[in-house]
mmCIF file of the N, C-alpha and C atoms, coordinates in Angstrom:
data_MODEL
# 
_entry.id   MODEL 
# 
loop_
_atom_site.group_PDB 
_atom_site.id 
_atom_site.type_symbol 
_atom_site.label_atom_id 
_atom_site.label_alt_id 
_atom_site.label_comp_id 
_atom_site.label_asym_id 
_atom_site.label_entity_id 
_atom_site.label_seq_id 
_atom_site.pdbx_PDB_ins_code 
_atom_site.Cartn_x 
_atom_site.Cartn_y 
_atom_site.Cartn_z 
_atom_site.occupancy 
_atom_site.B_iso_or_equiv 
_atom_site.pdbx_formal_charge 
_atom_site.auth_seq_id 
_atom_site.auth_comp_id 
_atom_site.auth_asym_id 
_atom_site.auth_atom_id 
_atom_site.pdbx_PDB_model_num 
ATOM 1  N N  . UNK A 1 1  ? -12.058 9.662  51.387 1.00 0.00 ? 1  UNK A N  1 
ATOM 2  C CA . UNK A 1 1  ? -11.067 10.701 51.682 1.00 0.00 ? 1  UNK A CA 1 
ATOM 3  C C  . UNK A 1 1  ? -11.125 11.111 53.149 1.00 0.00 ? 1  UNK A C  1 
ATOM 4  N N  . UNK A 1 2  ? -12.382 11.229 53.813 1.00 0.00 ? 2  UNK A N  1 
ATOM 5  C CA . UNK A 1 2  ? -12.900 11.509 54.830 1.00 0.00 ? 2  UNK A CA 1 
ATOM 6  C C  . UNK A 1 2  ? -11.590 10.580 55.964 1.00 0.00 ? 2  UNK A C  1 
ATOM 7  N N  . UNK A 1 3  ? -11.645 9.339  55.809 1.00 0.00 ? 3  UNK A N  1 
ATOM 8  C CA . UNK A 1 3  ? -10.925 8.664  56.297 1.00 0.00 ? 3  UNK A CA 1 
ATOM 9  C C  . UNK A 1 3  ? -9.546  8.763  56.755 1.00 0.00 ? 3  UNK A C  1 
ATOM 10 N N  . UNK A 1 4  ? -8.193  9.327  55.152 1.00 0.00 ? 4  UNK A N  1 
ATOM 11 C CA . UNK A 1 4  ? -7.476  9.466  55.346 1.00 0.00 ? 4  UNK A CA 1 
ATOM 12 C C  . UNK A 1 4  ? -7.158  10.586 56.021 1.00 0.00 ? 4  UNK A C  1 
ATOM 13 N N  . UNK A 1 5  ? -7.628  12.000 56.049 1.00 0.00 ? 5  UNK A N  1 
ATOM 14 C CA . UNK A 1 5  ? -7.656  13.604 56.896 1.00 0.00 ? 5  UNK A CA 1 
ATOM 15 C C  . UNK A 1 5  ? -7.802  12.752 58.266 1.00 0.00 ? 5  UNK A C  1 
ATOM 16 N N  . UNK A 1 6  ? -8.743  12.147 58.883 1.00 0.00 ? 6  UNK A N  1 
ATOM 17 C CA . UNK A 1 6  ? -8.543  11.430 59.870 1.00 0.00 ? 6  UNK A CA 1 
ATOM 18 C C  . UNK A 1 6  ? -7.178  10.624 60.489 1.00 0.00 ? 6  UNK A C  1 
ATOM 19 N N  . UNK A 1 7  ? -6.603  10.343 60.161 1.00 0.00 ? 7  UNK A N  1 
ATOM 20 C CA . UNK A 1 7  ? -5.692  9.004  59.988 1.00 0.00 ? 7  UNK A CA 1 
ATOM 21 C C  . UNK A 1 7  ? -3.763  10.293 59.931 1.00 0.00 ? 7  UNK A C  1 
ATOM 22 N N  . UNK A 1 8  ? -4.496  10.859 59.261 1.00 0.00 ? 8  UNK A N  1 
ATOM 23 C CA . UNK A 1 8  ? -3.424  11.406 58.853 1.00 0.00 ? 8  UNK A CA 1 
ATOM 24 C C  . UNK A 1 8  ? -3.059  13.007 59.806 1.00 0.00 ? 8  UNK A C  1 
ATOM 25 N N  . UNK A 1 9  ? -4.108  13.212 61.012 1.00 0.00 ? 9  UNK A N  1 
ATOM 26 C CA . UNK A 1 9  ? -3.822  13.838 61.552 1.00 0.00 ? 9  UNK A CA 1 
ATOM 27 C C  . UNK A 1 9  ? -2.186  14.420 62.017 1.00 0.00 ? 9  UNK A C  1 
ATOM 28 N N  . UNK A 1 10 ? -1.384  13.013 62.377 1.00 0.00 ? 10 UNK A N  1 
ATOM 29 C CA . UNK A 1 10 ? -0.470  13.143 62.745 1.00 0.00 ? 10 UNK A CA 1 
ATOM 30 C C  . UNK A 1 10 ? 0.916   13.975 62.267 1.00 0.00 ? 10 UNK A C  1 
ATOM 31 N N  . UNK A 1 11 ? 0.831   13.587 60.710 1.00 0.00 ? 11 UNK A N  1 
ATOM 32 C CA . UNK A 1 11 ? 1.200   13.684 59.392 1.00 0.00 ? 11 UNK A CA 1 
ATOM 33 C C  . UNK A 1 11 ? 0.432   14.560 58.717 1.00 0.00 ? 11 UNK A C  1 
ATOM 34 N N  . UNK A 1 12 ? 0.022   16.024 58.837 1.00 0.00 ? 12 UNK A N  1 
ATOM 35 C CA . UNK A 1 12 ? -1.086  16.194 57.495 1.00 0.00 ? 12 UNK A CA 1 
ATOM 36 C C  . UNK A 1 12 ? -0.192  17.256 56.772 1.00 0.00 ? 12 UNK A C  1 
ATOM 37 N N  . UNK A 1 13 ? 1.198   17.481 56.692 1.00 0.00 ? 13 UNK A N  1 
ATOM 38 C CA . UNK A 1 13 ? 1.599   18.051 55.279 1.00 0.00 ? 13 UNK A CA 1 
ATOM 39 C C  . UNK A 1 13 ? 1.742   16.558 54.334 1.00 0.00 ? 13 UNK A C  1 
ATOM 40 N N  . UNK A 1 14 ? 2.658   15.372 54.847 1.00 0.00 ? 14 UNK A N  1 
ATOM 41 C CA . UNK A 1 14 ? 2.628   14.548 54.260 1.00 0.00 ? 14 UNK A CA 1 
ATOM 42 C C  . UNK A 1 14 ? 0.908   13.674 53.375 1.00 0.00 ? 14 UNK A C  1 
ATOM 43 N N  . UNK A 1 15 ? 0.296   13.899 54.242 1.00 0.00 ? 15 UNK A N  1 
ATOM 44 C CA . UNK A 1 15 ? -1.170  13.364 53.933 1.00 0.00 ? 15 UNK A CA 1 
ATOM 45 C C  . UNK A 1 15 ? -1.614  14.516 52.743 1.00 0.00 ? 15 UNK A C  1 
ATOM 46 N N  . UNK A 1 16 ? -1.177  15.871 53.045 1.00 0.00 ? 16 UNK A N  1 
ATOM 47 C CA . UNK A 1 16 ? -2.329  16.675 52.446 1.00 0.00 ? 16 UNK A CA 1 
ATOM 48 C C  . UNK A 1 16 ? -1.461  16.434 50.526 1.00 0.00 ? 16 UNK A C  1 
ATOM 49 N N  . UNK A 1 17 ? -0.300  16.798 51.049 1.00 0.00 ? 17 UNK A N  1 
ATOM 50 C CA . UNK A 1 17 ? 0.608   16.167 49.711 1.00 0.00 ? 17 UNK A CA 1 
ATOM 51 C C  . UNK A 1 17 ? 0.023   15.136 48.802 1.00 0.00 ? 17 UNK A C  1 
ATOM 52 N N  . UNK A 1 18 ? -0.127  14.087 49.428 1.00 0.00 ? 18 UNK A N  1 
ATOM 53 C CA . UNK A 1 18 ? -0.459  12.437 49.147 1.00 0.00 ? 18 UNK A CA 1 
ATOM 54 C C  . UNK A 1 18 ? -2.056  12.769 48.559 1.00 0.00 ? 18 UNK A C  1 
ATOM 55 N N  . UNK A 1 19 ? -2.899  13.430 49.281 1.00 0.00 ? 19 UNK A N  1 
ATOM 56 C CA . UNK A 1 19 ? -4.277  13.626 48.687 1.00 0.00 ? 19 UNK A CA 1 
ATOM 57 C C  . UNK A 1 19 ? -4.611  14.330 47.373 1.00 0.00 ? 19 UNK A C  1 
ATOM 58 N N  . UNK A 1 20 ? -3.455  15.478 47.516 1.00 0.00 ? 20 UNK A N  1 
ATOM 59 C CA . UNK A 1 20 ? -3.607  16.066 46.099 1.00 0.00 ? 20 UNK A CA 1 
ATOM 60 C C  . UNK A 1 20 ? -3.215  15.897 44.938 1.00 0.00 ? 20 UNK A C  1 
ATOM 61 N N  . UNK A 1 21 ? -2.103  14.763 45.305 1.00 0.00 ? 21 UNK A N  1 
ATOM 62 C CA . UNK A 1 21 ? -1.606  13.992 44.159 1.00 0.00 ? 21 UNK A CA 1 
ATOM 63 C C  . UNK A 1 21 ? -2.322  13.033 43.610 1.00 0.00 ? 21 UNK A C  1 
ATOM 64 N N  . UNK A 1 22 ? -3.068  12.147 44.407 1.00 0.00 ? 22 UNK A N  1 
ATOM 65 C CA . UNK A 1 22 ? -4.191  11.602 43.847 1.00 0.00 ? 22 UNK A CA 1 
ATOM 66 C C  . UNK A 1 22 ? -5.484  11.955 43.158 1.00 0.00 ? 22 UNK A C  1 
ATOM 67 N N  . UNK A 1 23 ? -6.047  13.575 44.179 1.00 0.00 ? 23 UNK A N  1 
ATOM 68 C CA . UNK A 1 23 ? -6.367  14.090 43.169 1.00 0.00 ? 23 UNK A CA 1 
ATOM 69 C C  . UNK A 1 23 ? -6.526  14.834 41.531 1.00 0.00 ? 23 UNK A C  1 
ATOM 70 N N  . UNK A 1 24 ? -4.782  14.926 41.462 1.00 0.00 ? 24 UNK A N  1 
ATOM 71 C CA . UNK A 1 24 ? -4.924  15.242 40.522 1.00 0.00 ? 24 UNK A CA 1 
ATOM 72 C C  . UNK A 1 24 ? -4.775  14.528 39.160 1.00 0.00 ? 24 UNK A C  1 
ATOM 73 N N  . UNK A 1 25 ? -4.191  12.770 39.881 1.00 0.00 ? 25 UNK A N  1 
ATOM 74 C CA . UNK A 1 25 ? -4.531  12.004 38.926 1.00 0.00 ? 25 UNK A CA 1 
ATOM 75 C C  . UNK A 1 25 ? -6.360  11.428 38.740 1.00 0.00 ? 25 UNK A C  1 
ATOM 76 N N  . UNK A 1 26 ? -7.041  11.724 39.483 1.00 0.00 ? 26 UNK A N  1 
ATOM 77 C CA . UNK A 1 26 ? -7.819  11.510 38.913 1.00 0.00 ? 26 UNK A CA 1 
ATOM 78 C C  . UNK A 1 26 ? -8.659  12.332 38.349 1.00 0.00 ? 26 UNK A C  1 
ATOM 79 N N  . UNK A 1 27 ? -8.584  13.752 38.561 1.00 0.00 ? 27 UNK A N  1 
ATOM 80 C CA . UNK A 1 27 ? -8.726  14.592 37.670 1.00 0.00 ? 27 UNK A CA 1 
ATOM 81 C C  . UNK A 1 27 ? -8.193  14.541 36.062 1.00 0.00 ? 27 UNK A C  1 
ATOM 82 N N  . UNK A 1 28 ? -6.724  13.865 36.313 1.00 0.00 ? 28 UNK A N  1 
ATOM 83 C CA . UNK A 1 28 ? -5.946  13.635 35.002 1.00 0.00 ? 28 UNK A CA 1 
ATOM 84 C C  . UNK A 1 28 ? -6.940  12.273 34.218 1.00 0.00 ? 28 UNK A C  1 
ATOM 85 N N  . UNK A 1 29 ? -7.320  11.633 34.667 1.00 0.00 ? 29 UNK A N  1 
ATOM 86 C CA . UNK A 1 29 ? -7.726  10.182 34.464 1.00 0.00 ? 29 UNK A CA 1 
ATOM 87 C C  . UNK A 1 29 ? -9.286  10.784 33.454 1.00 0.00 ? 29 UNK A C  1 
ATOM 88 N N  . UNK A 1 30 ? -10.010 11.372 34.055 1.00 0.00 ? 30 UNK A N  1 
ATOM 89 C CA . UNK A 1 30 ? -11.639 11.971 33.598 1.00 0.00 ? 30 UNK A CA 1 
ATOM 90 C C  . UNK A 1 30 ? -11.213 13.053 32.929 1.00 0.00 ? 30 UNK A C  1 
# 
């Protein structure tokens, strides 16, 4: 994750969006 906050400086509503959606599939997933 560390990676993408990096990367995504440029972009971070789009990034922060994108992170929590993943988080919450894998929250959904466990």
């Amino acid at each position: 994750m560390v990676h993408n906050v990096t990367v995504g400086k440029a972009d971070l509503p789009g990034t922060l969006q994108a992170s929590q959606k993943k988080l919450d599939e894998l929250i959904e997933q466990h």
